[in-house]
N, C-alpha and C positions, 0 to 999 in steps of 0.2 A: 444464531448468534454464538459467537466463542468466548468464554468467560475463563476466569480463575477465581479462586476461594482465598482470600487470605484470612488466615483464623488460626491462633495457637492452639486454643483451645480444641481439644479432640471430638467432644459431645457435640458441641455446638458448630462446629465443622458437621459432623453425619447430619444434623439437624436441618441446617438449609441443604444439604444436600440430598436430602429426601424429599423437600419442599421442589426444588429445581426441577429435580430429574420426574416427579409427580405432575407438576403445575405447570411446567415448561416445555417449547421446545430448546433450550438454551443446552447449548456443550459446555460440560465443563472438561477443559481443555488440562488446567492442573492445580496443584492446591500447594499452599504457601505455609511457613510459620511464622518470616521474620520478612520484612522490608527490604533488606538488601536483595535477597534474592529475588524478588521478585520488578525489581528494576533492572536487574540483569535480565530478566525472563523479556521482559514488554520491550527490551529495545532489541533484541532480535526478533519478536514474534508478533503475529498481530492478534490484536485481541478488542473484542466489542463492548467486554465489561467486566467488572473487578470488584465481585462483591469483597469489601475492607472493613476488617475491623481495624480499632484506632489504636489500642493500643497493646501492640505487638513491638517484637523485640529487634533492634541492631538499627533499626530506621521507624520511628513511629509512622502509623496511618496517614495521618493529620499532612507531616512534613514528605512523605512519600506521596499523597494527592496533590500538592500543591509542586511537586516536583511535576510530577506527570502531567497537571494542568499546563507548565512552559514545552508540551513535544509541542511537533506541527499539528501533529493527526493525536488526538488522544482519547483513551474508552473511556465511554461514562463509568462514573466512579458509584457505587451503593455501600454508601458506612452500614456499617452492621457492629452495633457499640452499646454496654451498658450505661454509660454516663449520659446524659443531659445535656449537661453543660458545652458540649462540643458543637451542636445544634448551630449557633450564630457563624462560628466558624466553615460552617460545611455550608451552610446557606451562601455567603460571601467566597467561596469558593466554587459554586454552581457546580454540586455537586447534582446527582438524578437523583438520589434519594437518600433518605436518613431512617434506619431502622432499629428499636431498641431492643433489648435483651430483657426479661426472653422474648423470645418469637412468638406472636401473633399471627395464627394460622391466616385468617382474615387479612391483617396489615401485609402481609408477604405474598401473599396471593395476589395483591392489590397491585403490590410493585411489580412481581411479576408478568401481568398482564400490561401495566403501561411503559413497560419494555420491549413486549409486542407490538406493542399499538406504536412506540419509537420505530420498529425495524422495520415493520409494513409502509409506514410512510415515507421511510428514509428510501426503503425499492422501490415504492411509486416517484419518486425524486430520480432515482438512479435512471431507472426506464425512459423516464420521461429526458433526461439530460443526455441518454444512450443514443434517442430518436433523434432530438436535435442534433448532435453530434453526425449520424450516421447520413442524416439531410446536410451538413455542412460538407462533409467529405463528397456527396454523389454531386455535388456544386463545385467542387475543386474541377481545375485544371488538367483533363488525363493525361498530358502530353507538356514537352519542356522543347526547346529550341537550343541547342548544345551546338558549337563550332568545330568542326572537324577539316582539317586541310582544306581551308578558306572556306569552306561551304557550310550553308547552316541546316543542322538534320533535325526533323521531327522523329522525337523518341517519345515512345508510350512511357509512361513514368512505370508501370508493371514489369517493363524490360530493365529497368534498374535493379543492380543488382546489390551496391554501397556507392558510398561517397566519401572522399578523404580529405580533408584540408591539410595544403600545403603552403604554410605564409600567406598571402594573401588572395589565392586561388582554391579553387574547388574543384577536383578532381570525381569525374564521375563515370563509374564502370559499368559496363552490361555484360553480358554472355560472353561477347565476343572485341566489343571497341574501349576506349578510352577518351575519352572526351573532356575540355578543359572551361570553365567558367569563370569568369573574372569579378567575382564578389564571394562575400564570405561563407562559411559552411551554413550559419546561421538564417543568413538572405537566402541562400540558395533552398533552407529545408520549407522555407513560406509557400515554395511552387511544388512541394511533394504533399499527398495524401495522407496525415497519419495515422488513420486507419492499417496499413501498412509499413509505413520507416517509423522508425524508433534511433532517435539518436542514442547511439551505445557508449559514446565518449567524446570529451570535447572535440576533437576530430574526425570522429566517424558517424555517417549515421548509414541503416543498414534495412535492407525491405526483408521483413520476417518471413515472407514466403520463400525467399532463397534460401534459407537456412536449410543447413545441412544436418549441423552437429552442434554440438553446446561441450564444451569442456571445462570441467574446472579449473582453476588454476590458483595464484598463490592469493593468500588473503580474503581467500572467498569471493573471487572476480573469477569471471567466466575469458575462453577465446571461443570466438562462432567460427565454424567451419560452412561455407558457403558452395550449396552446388555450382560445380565447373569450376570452382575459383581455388587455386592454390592459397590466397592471401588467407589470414590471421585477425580478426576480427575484436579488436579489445571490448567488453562491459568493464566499465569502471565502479570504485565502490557504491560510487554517489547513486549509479544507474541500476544496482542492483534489484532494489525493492522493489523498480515500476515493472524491471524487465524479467522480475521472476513471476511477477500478478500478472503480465501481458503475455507469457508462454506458459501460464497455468503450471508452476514449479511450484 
């Protein structure tokens, strides 16, 4: 699991980080002092857990958890706070745990482990959702029916190489043809495997084993370079995050 520290205090920062890097397998990925920055940090990075104290400087804990409770995906949260009184608040925010100051060798080892005991189950969830997925794909359709100069051709959906929408048509290339479909990018990706295509932008979607090249480009969006293919390949911002976790970037 990848975690961060948020803690001003310097003591008490080394402290659970003795406990962690002793008791755990957990990363700590990077350590915090104030709130702001570290909502800057979590919406470019991904992270499994955030141990927070409450009251730090420029964004308190409290209003920085409950910011991060509205992402889509967001790490469980562990306050790590002298006060008390914050206790009802962090319950009503389902948070994973509340721990007080000071540190209780016992109490933090305790958390520790049923943060394990989270991540083990969560990849027996993963595995098991990977399987079925992996049976759903060897159930797809290997092959599409494409109209070419009146005729209709059986193509391997593996011989695909992208797909492009144009208006109200669907444009689909291989090695070598150009083939045209008359419903949307969207219908059209229901008869591909996405085990392999990955829609890269509202009009394109593209089989990752063509891939040639990956370039950066402005705004932190990529263009794919496709073997045999001249063409330009847009990732959009939106596509960034799945398409950097599915080429292991």
């Amino acid at each position: 699991m990848r975690s961060i520290i948020v803690e001003d205090e310097f003591p008490a920062r080394e402290e659970l980080k003795y406990f962690i890097k002793n008791f755990s397998d957990i990363e700590i990925v990077s350590e915090f002092d104030n709130g702001i920055d570290v909502l800057k940090f979590i919406q470019e990075n991904n992270i499994d857990v955030i141990f927070l104290d409450i009251n730090i400087p420029l964004l308190d804990g409290m209003l920085l958890a409950k910011t991060i409770k509205n992402f889509k995906v967001s790490p469980k949260i562990v306050f790590i706070t002298a006060y008390k009184e914050h206790a009802v608040d962090a319950f009503e925010l389902e948070v994973f745990d509340y721990i007080l100051k000071p540190y209780s060798e016992e109490r933090i080892v305790s958390m520790l482990n049923k943060l394990k005991l989270f991540d083990e189950n969560n990849k027996i969830k993963d595995e098991k959702n990977l399987d079925d997925k992996l049976l759903h794909n060897e159930n797809l359709v290997s092959s599409v029916s494409l109209w070419k100069n009146e005729k209709l051709m059986v193509i391997n959906t593996k011989d695909i190489y992208y797909c492009e929408a144009r208006e109200r048509e669907t444009y689909v290339f291989t090695k070598d043809d150009e083939y045209i479909v008359k419903c949307s990018l969207t219908e059209f990706e229901k008869n591909l495997p996405d085990n392999i295509f990955f829609k890269t932008h509202r009009s394109y979607i593209v089989n990752i084993n063509k891939i040639n090249e990956i370039i950066p480009w402005f705004n932190n969006t990529y263009n794919l370079k496709l073997k045999h293919k001249k063409c330009d390949i847009p990732v959009s911002r939106s596509k960034i995050k799945n398409f950097r976790k599915l080429m292991h970037i």
